[in-house]
C-alpha positions in Angstrom: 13.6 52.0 44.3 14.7 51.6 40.9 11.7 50.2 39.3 10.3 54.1 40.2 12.0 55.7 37.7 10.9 52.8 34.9 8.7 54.6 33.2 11.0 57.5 32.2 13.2 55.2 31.0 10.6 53.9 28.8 9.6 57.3 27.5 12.8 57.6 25.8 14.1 55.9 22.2 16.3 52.6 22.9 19.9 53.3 22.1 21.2 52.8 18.8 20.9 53.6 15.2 19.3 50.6 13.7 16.2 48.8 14.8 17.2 44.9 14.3 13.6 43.2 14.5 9.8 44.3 14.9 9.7 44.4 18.5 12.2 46.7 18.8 10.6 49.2 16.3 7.1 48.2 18.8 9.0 49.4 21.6 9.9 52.3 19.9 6.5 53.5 18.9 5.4 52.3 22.8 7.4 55.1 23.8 5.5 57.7 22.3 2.5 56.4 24.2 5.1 56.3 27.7 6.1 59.8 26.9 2.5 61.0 26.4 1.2 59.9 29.6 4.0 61.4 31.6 3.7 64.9 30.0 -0.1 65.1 29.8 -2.0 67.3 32.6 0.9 69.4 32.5 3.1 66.8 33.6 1.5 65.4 36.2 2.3 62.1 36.3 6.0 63.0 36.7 5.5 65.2 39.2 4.1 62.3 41.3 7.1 60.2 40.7 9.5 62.9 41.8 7.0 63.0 44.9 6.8 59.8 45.1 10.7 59.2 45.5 11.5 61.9 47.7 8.9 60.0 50.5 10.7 56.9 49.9 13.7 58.5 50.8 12.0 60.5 53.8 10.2 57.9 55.1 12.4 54.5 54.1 15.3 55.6 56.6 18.9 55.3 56.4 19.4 52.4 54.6 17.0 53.9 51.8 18.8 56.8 51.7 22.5 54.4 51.2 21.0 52.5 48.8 19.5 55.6 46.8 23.4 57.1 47.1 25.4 53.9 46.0 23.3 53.1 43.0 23.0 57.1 42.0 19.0 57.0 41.2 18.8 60.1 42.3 20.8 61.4 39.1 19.3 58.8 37.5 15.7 60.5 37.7 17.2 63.9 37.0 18.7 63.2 34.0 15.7 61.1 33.0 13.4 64.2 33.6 15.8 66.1 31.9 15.8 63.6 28.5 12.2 63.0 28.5 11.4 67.3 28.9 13.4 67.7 25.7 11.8 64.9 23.9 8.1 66.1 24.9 9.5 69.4 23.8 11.0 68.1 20.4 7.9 66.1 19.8 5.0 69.0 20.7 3.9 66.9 23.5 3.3 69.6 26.0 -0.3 70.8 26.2 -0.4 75.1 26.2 -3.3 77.4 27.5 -5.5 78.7 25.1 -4.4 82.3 26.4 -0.9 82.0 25.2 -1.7 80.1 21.5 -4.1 83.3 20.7 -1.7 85.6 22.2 1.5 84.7 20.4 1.6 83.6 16.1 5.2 82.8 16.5 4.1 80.5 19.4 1.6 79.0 17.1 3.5 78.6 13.9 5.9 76.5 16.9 3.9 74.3 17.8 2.2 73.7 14.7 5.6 72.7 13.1 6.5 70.2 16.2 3.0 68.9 16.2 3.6 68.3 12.5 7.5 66.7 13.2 5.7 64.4 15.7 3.0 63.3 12.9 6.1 62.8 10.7 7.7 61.0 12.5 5.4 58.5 13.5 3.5 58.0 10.5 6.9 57.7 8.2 7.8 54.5 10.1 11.5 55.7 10.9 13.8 53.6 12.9 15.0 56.0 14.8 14.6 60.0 15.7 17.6 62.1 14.5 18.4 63.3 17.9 20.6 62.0 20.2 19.7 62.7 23.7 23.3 62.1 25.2 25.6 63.7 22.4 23.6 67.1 21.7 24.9 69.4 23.8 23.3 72.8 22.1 20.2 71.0 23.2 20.8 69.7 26.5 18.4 72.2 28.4 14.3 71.6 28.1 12.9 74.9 26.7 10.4 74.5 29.0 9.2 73.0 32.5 6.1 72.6 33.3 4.6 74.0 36.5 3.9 71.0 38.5 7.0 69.2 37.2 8.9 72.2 39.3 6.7 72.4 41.9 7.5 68.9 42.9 11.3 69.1 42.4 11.1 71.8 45.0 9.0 70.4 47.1 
């Protein structure tokens, strides 16, 4: 049941300041491509892996249920959601209607600074992101969630 929430975990930065050798700095610029493909469509391809863990738990019966309790994989995925939203949302991943970027300059002059951030980021070959998912508490909520994303956490 663990090996579900995998490719969250993936779509974040490793922990740490430095990046020791090449493949770490590989894995770090795989993430982009992780965090891309769980936030495009709208998000999804997360919304399936919330969907998809709730059935195990439905359908995999008590023991499921025990095991999903003692190893706390349920927290797990929420706070994973929670990291990756606010990276997606740091790094202008998050696709927006057409509607809303003519409707809104402030919205525009948004994204097009994130979108820029994002090209920064990856093209200046930093180690690491200045953000710390865990520490930053002033920006511990995603500004935004997108519709399926919700949808299936109610569901």
């Amino acid at each position: 049941i663990n090996c579900v929430i995998l490719p969250l975990r993936l779509a974040l930065p490793r922990a740490g300041n430095v990046e020791v050798n090449e493949s770490q700095y590989a894995i770090h610029l795989e993430s982009f491509s992780h965090l891309n493909d769980l936030l495009s469509n709208r998000g999804q391809l997360t919304s399936l892996i919330i969907i998809f863990m709730a059935e195990c738990l439905l359908c995999g019966g008590s023991s499921m249920r025990d095991e999903a309790l003692q190893t706390g994989v349920i927290h797990s995925l929420v706070n994973l959601i929670r990291k990756v939203l606010i990276r997606g949302a740091r790094l202008g991943a998050f696709e927006m209607n057409d509607d809303e970027n003519h409707s809104n300059s402030r919205q525009n002059r948004a994204t097009t600074s994130r979108k820029a951030a994002r090209h920064n980021i990856i093209k200046s070959n930093q180690p690491r992101e200045n953000f710390d998912y865990d520490q930053d508490h002033h920006s511990s909520c995603p500004p935004t969630i997108p519709l399926a994303i919700s949808t299936a956490m109610v569901i």
